[in-house]
C-alpha positions in Angstrom: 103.0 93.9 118.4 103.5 97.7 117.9 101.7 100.0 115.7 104.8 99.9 113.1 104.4 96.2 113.3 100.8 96.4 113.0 100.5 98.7 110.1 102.8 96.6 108.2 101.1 93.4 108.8 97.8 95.0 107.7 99.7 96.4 104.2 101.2 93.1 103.7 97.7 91.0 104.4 95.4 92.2 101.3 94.0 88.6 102.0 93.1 90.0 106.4 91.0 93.2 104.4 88.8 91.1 102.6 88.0 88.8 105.4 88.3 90.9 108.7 85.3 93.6 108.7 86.2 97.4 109.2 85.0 97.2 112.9 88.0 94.3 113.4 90.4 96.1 111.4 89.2 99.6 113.5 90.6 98.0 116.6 93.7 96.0 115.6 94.1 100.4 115.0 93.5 101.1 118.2 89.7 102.6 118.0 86.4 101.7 119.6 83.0 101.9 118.0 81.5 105.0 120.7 78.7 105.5 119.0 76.2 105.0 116.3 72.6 106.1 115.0 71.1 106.4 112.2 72.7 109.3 110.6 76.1 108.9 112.1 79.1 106.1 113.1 81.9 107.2 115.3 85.0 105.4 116.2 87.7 106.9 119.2 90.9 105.8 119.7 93.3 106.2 123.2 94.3 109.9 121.5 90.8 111.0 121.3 91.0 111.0 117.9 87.5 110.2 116.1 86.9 108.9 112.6 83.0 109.5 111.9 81.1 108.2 109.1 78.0 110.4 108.4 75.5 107.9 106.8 73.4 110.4 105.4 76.0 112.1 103.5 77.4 109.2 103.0 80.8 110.4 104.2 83.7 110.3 106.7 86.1 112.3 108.4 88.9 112.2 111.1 89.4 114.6 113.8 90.4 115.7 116.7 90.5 118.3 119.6 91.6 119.6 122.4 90.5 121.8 125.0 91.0 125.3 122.2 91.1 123.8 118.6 89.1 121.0 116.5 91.8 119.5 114.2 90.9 117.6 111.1 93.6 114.7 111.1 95.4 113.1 108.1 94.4 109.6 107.1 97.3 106.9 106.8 96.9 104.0 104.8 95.9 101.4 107.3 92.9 104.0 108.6 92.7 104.1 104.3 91.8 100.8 103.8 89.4 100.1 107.3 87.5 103.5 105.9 87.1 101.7 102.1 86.5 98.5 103.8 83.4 100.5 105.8 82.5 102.4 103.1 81.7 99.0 101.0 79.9 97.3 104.4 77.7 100.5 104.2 77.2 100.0 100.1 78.7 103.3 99.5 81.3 102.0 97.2 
């Protein structure tokens, strides 16, 4: 399966969000869990890109960086729905 194929099998399964949890739906996107403690989450894919939860702001972002920059990276709507499907695990929303 590619990631065209995989994104569009996540959009057309609404049933696979409310039964996979965000850490399974985090790595059918391509990211590992790297790290977590109690005031922060962080997930890496193969790019080095990181989406970070900060639990005690009770927020997220997505970046990236190379060896001269630190990027903030747009979401896409598969990353969309893993991020709202963490967000309720965590009793944020």
């Amino acid at each position: 399966m590619n990631d065209n194929d995989l994104g569009d099998w996540l959009i057309d399964r609404e049933d696979s969000i409310e039964t996979e949890t965000a850490d399974e739906i985090l790595k059918k996107l391509g990211y590992e869990k790297i790290g977590e403690t109690e005031n922060e989450i962080t997930y890496v894919n193969e790019y080095d890109v990181n989406i970070i939860f900060n639990l005690l702001g009770e927020s997220f972002c997505k970046t990236s960086e190379d060896e001269e920059h630190y990027y903030t990276d747009d979401i896409d709507m598969q990353e969309l729905k893993a991020i709202n499907k963490k967000c309720e695990e965590l009793e944020w929303i």
